[in-house]
N, CA, C and O atoms as a Maestro MAE file, in Angstrom:
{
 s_m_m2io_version
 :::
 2.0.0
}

f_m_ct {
 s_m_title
 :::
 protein
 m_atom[348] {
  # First column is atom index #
  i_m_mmod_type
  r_m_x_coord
  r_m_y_coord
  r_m_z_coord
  i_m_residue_number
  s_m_chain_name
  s_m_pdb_residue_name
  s_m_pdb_atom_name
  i_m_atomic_number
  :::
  1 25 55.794 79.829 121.302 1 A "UNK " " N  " 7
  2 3 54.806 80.832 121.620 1 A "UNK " " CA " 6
  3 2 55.537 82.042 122.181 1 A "UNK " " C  " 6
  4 15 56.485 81.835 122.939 1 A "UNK " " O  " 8
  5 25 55.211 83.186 121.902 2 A "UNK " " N  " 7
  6 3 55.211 84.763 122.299 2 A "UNK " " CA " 6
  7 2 54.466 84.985 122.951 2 A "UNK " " C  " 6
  8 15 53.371 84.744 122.441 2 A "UNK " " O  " 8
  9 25 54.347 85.684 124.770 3 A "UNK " " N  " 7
  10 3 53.224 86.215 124.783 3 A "UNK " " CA " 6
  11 2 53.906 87.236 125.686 3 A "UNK " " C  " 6
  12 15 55.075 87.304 126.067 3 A "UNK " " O  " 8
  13 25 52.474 88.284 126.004 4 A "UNK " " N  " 7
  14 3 52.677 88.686 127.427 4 A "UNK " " CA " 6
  15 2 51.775 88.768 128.290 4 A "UNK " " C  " 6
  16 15 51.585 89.604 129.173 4 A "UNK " " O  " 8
  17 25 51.272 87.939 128.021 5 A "UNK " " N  " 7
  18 3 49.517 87.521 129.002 5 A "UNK " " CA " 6
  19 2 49.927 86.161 129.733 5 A "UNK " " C  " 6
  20 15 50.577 85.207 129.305 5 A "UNK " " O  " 8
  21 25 49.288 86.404 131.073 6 A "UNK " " N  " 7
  22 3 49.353 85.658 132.281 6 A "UNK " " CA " 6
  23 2 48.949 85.003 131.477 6 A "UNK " " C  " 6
  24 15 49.936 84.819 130.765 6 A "UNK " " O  " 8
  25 25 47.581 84.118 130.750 7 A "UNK " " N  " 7
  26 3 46.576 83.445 130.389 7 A "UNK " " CA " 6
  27 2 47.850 82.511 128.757 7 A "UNK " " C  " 6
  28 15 48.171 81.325 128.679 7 A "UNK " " O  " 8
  29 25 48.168 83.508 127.918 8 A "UNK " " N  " 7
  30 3 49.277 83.110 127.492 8 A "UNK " " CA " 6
  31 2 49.971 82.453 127.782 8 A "UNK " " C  " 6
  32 15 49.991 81.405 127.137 8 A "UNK " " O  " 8
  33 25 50.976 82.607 128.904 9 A "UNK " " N  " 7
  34 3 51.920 81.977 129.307 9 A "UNK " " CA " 6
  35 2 51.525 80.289 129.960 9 A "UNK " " C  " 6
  36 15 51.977 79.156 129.792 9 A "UNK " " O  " 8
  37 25 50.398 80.939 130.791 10 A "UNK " " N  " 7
  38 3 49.296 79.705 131.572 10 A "UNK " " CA " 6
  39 2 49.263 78.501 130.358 10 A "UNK " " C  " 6
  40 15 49.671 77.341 130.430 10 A "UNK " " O  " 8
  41 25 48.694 79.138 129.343 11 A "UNK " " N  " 7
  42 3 48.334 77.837 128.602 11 A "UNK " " CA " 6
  43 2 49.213 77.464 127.829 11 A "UNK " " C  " 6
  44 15 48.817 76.608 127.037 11 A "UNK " " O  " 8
  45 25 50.572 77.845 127.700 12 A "UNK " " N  " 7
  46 3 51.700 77.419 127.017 12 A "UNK " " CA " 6
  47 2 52.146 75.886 127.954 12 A "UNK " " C  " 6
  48 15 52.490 74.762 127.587 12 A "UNK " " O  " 8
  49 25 51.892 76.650 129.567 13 A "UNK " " N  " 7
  50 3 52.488 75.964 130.606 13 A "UNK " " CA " 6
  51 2 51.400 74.398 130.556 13 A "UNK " " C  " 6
  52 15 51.884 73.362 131.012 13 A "UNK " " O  " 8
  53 25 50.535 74.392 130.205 14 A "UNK " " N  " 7
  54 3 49.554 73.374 130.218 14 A "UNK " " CA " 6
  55 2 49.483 72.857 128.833 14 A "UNK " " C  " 6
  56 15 48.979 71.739 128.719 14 A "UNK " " O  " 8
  57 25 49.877 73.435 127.790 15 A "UNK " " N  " 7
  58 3 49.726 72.425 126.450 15 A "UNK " " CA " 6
  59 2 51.415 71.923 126.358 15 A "UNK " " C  " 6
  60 15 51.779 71.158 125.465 15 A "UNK " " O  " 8
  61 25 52.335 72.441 127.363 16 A "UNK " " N  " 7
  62 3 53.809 71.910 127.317 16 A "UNK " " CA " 6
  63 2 53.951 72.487 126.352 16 A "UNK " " C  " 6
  64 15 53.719 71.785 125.368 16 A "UNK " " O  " 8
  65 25 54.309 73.741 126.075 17 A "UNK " " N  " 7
  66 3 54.682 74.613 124.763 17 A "UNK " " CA " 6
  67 2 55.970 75.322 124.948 17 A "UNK " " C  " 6
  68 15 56.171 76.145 125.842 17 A "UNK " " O  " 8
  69 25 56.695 75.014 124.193 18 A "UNK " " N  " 7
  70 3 57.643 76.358 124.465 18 A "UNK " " CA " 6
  71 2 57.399 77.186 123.907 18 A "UNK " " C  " 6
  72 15 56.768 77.265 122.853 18 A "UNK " " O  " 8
  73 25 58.194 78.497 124.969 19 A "UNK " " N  " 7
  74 3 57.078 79.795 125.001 19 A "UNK " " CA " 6
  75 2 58.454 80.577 125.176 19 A "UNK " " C  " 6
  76 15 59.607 80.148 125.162 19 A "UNK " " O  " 8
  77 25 57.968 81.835 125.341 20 A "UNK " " N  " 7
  78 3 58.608 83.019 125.665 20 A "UNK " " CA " 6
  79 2 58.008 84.280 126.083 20 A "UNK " " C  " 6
  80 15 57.229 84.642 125.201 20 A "UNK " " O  " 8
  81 25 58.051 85.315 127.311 21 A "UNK " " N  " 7
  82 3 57.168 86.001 127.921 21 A "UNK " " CA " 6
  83 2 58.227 87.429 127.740 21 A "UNK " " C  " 6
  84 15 59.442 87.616 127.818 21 A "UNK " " O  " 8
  85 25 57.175 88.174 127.496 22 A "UNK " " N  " 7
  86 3 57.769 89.925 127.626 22 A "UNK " " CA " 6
  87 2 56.855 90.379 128.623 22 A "UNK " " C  " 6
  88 15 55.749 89.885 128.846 22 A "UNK " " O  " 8
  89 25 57.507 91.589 129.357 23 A "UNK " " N  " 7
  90 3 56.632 92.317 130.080 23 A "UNK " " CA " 6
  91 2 56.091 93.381 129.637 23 A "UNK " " C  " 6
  92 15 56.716 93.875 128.699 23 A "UNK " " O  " 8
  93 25 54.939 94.065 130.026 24 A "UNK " " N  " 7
  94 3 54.649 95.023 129.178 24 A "UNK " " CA " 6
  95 2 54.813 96.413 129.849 24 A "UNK " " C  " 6
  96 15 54.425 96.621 130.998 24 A "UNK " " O  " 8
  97 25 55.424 97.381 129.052 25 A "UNK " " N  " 7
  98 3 56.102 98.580 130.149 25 A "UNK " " CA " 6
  99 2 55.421 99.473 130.730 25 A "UNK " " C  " 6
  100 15 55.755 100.157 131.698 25 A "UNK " " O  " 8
  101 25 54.035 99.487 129.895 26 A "UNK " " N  " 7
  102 3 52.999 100.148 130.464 26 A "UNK " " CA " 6
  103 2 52.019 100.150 131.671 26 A "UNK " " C  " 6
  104 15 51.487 101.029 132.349 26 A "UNK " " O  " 8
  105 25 51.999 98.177 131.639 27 A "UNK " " N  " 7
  106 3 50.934 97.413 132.983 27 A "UNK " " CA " 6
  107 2 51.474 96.920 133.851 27 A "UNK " " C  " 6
  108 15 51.645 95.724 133.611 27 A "UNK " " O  " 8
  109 25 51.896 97.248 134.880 28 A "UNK " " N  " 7
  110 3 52.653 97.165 135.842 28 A "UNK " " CA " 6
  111 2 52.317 95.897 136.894 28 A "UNK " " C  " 6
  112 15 53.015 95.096 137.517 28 A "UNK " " O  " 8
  113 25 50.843 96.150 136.755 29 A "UNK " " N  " 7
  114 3 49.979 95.345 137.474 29 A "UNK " " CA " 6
  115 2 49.992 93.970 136.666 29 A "UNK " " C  " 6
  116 15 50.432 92.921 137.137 29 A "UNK " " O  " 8
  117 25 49.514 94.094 135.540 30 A "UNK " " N  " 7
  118 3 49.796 92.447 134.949 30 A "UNK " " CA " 6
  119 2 50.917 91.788 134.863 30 A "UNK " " C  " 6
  120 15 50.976 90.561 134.941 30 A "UNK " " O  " 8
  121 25 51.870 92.520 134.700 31 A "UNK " " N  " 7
  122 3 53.515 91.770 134.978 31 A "UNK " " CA " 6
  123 2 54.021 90.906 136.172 31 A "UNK " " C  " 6
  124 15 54.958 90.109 136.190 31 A "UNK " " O  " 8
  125 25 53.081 91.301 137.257 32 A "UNK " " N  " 7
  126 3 53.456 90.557 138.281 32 A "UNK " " CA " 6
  127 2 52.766 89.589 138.492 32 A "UNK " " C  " 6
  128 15 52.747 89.344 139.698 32 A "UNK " " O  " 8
  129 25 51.852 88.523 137.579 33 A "UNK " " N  " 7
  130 3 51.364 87.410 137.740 33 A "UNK " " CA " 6
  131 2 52.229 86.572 136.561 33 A "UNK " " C  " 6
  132 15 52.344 85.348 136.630 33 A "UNK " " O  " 8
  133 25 52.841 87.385 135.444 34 A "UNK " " N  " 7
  134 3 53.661 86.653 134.850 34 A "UNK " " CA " 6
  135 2 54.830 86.583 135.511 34 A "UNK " " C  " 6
  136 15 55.376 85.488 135.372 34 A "UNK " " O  " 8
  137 25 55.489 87.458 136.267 35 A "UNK " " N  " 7
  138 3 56.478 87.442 136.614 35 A "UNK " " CA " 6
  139 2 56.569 86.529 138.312 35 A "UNK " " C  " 6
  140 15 57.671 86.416 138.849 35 A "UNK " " O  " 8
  141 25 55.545 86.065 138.857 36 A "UNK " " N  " 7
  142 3 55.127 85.208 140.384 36 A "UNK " " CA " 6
  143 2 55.344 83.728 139.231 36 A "UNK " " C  " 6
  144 15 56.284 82.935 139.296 36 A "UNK " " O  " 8
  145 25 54.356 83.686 138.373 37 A "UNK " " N  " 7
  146 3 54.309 82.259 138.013 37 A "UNK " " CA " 6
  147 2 55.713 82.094 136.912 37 A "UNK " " C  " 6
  148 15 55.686 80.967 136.415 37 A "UNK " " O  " 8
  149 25 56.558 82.676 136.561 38 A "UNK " " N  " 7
  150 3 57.165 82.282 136.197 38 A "UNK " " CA " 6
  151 2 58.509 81.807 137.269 38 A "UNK " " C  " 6
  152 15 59.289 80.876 137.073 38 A "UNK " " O  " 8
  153 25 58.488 82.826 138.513 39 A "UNK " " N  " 7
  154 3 59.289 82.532 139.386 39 A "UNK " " CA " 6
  155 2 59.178 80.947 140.034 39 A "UNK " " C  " 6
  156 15 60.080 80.118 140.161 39 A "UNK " " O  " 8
  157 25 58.102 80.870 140.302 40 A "UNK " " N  " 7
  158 3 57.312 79.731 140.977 40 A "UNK " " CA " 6
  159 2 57.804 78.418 140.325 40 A "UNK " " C  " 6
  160 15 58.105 77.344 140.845 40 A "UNK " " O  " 8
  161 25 57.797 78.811 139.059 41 A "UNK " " N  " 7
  162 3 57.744 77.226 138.089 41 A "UNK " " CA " 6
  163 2 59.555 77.334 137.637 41 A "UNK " " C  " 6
  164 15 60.074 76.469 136.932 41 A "UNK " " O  " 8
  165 25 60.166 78.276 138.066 42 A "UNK " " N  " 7
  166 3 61.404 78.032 137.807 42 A "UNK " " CA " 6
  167 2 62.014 78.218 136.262 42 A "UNK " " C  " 6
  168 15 62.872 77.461 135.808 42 A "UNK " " O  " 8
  169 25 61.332 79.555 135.381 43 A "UNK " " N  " 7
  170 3 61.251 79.768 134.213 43 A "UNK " " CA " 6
  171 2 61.250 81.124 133.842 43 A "UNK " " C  " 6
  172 15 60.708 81.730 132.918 43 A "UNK " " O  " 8
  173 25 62.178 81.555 135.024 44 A "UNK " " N  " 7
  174 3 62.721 82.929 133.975 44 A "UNK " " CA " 6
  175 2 63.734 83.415 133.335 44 A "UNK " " C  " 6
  176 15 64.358 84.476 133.314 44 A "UNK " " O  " 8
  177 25 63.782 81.819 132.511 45 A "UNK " " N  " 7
  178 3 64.992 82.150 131.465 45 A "UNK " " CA " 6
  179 2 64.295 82.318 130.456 45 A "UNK " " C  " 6
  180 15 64.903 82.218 129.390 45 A "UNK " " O  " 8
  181 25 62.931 82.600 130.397 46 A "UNK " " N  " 7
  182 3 62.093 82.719 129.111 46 A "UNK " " CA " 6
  183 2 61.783 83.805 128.689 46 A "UNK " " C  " 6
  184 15 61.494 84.188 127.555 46 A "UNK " " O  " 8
  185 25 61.874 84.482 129.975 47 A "UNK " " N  " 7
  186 3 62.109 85.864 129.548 47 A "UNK " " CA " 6
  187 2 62.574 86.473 128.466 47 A "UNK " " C  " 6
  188 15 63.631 85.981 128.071 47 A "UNK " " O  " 8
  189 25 62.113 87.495 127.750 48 A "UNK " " N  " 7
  190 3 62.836 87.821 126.587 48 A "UNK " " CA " 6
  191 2 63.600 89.338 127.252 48 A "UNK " " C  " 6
  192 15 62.774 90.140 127.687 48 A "UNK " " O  " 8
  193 25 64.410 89.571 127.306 49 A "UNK " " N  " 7
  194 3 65.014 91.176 128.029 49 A "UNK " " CA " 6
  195 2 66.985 91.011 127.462 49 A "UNK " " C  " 6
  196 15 67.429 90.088 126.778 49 A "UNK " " O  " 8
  197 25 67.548 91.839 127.849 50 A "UNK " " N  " 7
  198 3 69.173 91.831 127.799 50 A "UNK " " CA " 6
  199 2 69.551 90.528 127.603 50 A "UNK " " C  " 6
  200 15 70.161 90.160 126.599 50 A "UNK " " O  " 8
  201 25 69.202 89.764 128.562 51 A "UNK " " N  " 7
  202 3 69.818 88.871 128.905 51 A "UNK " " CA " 6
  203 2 69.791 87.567 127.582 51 A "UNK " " C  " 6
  204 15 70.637 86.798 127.124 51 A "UNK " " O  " 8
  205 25 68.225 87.863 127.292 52 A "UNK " " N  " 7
  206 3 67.964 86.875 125.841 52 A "UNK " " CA " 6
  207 2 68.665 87.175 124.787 52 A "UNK " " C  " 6
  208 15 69.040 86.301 124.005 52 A "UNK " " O  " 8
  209 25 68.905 88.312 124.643 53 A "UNK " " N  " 7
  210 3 69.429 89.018 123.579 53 A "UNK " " CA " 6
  211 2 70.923 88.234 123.744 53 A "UNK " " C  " 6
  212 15 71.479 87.562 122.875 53 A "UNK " " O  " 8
  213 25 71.385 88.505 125.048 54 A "UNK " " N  " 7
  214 3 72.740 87.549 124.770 54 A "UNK " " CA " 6
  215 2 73.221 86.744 124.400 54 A "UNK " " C  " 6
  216 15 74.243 86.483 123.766 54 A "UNK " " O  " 8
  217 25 71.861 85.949 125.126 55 A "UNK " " N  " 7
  218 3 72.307 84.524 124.763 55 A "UNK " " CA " 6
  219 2 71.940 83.821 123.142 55 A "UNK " " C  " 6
  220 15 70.890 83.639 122.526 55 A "UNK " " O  " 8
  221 25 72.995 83.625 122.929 56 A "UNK " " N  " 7
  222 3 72.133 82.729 121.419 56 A "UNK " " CA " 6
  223 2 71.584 81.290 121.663 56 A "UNK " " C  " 6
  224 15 70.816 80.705 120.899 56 A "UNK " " O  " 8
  225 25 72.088 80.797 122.844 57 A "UNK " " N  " 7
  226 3 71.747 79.000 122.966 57 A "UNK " " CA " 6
  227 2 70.479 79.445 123.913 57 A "UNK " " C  " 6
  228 15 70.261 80.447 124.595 57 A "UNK " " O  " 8
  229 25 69.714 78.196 123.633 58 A "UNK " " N  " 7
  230 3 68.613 78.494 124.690 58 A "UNK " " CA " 6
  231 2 67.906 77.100 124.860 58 A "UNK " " C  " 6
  232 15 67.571 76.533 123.820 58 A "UNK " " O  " 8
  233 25 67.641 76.479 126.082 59 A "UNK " " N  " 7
  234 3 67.212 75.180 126.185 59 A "UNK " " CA " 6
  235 2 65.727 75.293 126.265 59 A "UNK " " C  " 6
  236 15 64.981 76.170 126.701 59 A "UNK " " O  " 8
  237 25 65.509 73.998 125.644 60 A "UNK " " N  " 7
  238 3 64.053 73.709 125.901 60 A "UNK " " CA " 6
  239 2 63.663 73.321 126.856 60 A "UNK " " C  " 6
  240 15 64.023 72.256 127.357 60 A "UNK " " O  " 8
  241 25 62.494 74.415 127.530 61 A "UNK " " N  " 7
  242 3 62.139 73.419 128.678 61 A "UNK " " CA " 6
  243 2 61.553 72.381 128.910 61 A "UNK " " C  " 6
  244 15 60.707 71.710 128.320 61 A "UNK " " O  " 8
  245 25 62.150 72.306 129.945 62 A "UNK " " N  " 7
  246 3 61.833 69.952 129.882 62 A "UNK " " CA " 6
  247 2 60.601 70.535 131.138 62 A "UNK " " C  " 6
  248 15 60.595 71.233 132.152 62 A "UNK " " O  " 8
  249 25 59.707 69.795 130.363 63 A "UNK " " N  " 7
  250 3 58.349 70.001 131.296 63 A "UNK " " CA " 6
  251 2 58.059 68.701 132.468 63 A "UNK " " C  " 6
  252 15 57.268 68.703 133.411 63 A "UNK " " O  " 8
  253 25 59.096 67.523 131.979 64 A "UNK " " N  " 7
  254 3 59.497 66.540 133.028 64 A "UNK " " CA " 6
  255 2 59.565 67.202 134.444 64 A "UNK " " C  " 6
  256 15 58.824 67.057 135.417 64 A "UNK " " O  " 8
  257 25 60.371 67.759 134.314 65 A "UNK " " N  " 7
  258 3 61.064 68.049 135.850 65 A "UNK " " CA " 6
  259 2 60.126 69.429 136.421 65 A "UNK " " C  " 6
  260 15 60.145 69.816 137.590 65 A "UNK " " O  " 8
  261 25 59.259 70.101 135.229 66 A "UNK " " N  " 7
  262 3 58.365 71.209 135.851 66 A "UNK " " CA " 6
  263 2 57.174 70.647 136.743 66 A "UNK " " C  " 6
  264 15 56.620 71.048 137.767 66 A "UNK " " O  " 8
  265 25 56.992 69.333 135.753 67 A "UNK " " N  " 7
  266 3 55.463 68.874 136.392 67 A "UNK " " CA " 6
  267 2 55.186 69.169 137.435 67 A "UNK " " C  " 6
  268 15 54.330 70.037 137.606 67 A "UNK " " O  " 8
  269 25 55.912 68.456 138.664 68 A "UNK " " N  " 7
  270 3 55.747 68.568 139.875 68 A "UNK " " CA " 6
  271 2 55.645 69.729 140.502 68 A "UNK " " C  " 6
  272 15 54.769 70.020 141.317 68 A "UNK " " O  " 8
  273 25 56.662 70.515 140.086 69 A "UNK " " N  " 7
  274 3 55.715 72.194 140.439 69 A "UNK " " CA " 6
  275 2 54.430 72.785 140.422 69 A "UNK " " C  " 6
  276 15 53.676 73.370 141.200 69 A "UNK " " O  " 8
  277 25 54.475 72.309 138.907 70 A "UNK " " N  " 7
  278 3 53.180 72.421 138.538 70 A "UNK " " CA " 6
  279 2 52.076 72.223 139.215 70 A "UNK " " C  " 6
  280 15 51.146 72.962 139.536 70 A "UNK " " O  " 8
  281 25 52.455 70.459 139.485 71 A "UNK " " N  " 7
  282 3 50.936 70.040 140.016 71 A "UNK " " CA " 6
  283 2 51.064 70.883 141.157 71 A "UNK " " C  " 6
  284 15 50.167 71.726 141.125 71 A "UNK " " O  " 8
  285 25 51.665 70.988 141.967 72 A "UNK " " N  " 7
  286 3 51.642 71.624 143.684 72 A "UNK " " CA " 6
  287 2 51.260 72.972 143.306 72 A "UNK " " C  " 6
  288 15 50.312 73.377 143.979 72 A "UNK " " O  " 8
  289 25 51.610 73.638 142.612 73 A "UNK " " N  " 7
  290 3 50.926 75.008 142.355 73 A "UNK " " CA " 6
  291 2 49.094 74.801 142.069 73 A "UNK " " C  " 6
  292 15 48.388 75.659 142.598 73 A "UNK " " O  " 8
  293 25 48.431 73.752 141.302 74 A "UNK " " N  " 7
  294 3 47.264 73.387 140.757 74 A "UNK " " CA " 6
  295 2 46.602 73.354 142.422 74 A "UNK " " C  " 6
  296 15 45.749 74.044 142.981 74 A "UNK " " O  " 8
  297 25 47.506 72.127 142.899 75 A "UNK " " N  " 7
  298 3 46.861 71.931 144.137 75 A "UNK " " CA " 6
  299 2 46.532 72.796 145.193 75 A "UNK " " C  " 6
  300 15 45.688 72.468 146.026 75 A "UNK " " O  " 8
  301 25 47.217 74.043 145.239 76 A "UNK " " N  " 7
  302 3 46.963 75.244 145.884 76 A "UNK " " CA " 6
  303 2 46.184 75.780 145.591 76 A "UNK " " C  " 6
  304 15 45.247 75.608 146.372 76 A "UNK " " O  " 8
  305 25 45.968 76.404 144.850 77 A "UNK " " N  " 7
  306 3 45.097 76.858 143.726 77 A "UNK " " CA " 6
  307 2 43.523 75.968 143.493 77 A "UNK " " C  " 6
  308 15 42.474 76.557 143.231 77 A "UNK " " O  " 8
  309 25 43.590 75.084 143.588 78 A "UNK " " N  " 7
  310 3 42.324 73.981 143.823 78 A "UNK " " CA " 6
  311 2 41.846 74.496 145.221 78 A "UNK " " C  " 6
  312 15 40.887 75.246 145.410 78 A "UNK " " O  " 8
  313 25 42.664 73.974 146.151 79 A "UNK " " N  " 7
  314 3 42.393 74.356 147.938 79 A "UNK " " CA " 6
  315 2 42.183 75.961 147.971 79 A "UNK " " C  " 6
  316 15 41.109 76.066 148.564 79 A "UNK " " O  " 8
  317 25 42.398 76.596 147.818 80 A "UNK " " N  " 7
  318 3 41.680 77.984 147.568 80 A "UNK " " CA " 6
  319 2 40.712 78.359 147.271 80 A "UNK " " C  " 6
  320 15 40.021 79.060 148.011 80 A "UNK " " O  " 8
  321 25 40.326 77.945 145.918 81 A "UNK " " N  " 7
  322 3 38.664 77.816 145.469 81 A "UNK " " CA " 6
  323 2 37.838 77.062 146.191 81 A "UNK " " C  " 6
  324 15 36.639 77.339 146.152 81 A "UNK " " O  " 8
  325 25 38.221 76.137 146.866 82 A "UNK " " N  " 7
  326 3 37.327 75.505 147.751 82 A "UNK " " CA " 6
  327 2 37.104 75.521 148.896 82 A "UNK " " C  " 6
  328 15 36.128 75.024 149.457 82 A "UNK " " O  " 8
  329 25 38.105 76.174 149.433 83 A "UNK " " N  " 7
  330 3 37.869 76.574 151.037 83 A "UNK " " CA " 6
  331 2 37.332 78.322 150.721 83 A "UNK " " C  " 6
  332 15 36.870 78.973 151.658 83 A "UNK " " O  " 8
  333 25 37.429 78.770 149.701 84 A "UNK " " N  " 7
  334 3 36.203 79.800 149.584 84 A "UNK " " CA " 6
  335 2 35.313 80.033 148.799 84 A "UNK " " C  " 6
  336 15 34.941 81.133 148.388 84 A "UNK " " O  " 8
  337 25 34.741 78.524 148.433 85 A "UNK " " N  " 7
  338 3 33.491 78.420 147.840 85 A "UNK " " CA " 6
  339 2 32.096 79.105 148.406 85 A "UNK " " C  " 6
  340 15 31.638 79.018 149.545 85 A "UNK " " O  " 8
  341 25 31.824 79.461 147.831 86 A "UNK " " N  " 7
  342 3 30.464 80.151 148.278 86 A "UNK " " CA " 6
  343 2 29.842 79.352 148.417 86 A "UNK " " C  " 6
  344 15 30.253 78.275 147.986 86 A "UNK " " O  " 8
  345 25 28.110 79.402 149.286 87 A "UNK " " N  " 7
  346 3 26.855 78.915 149.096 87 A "UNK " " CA " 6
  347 2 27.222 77.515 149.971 87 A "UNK " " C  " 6
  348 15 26.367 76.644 150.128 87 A "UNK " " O  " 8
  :::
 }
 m_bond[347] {
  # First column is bond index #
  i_m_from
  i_m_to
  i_m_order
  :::
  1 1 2 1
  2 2 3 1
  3 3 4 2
  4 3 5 1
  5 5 6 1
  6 6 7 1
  7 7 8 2
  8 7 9 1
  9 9 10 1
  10 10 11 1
  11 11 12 2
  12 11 13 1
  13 13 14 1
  14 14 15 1
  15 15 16 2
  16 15 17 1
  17 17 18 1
  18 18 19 1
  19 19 20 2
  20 19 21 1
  21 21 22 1
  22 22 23 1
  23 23 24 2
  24 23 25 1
  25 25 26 1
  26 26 27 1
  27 27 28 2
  28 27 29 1
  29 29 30 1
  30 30 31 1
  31 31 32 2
  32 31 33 1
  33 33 34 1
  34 34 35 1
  35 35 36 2
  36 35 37 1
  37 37 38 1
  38 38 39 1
  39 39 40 2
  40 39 41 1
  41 41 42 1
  42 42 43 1
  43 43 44 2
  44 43 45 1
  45 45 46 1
  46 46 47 1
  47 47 48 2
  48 47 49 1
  49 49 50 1
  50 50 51 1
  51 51 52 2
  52 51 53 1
  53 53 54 1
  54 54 55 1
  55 55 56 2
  56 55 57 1
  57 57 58 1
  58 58 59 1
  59 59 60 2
  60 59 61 1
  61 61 62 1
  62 62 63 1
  63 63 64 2
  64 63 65 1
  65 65 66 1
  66 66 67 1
  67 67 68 2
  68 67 69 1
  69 69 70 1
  70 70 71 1
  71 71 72 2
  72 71 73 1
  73 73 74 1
  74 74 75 1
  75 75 76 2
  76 75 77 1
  77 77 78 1
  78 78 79 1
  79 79 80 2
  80 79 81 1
  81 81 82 1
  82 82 83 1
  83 83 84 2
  84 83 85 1
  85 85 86 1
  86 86 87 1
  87 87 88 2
  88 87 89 1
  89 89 90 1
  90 90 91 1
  91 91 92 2
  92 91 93 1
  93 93 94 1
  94 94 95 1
  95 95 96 2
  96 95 97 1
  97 97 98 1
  98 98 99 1
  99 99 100 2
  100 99 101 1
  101 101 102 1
  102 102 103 1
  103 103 104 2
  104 103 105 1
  105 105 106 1
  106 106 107 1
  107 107 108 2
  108 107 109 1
  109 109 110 1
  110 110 111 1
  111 111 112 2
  112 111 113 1
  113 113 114 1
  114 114 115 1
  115 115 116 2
  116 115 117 1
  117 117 118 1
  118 118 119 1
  119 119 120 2
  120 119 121 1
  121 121 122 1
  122 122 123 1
  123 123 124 2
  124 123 125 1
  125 125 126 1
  126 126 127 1
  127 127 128 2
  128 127 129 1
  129 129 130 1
  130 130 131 1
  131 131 132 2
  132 131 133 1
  133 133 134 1
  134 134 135 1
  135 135 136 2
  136 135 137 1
  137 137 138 1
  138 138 139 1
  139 139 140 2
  140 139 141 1
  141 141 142 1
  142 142 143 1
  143 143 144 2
  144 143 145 1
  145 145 146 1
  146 146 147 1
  147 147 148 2
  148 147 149 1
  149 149 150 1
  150 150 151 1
  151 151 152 2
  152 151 153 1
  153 153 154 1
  154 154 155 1
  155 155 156 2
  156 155 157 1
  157 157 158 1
  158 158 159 1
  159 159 160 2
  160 159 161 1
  161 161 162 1
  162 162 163 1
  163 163 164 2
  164 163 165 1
  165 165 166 1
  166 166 167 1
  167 167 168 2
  168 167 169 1
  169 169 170 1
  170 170 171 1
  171 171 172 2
  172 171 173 1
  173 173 174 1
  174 174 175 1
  175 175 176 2
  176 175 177 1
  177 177 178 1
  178 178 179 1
  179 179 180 2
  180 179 181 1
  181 181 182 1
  182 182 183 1
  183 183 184 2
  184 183 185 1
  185 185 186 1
  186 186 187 1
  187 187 188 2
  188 187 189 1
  189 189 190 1
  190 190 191 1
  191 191 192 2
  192 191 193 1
  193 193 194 1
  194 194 195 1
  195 195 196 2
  196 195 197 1
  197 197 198 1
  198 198 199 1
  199 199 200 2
  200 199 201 1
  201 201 202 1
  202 202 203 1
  203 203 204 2
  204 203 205 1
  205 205 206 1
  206 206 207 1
  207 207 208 2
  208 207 209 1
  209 209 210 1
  210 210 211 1
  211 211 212 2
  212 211 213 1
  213 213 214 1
  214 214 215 1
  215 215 216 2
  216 215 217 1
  217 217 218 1
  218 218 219 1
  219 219 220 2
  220 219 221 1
  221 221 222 1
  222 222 223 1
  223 223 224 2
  224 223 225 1
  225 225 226 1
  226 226 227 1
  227 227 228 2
  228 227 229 1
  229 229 230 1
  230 230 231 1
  231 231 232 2
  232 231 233 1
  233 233 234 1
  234 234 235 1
  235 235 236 2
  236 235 237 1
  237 237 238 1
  238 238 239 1
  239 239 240 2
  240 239 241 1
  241 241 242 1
  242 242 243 1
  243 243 244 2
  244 243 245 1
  245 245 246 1
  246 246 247 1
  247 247 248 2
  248 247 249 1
  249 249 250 1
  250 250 251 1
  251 251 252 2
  252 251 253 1
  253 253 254 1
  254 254 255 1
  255 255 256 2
  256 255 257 1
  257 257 258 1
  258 258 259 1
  259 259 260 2
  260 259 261 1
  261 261 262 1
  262 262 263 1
  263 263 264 2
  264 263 265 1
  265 265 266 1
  266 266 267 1
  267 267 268 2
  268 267 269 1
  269 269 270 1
  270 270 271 1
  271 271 272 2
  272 271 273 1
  273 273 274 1
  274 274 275 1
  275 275 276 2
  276 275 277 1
  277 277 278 1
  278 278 279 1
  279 279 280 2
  280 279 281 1
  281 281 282 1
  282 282 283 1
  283 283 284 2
  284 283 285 1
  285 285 286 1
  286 286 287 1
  287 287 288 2
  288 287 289 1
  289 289 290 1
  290 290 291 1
  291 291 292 2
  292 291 293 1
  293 293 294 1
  294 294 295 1
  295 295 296 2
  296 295 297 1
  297 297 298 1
  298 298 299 1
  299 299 300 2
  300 299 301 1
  301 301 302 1
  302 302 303 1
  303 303 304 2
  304 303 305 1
  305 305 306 1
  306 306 307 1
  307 307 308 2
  308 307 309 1
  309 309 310 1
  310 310 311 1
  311 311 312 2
  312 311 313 1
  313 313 314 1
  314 314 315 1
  315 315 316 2
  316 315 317 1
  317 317 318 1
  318 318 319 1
  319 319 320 2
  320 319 321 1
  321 321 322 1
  322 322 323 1
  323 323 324 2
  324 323 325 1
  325 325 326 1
  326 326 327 1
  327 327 328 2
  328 327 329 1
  329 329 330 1
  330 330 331 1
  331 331 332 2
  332 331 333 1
  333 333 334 1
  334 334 335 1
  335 335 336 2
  336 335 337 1
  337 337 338 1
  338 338 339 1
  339 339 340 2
  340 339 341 1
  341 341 342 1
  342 342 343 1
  343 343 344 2
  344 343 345 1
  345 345 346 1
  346 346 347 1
  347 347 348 2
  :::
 }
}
């Protein structure tokens, strides 16, 4: 997968896809939820920029060892919505 949508990347990260994220030079503002969650989950070698261009080898990410990020990010993210649930 190609993207440059938070929502993109999100559901790459949840169907275990390998992916690859650009930023976009114009939205400054949307780059930084791709660029938080990719920090977070330990995946900004997916980046496509200079650096991709260099490299010709590129590993797949092993979504083994992401999980656990993962889930702890979910779980935050759960506790948030619910400690400011409305009504």
């Amino acid at each position: 997968v190609l993207t440059s949508s938070f929502h993109g990347m999100a559901l790459s990260i949840v169907l275990e896809k390998q992916f690859f994220y650009d930023l976009d030079i114009k939205k400054q503002n949307n780059n930084s939820r791709l660029e938080t969650l990719a920090e977070v989950l330990d995946l900004e070698s997916q980046k496509i920029d200079d650096a991709y261009f260099a490299s010709q080898a590129r590993e797949k990410i092993n979504y083994q060892q992401l999980h656990p990020k993962f889930e702890k990010l979910k779980e935050k993210s759960l506790s948030f919505l619910i400690d400011h649930k409305q009504g």
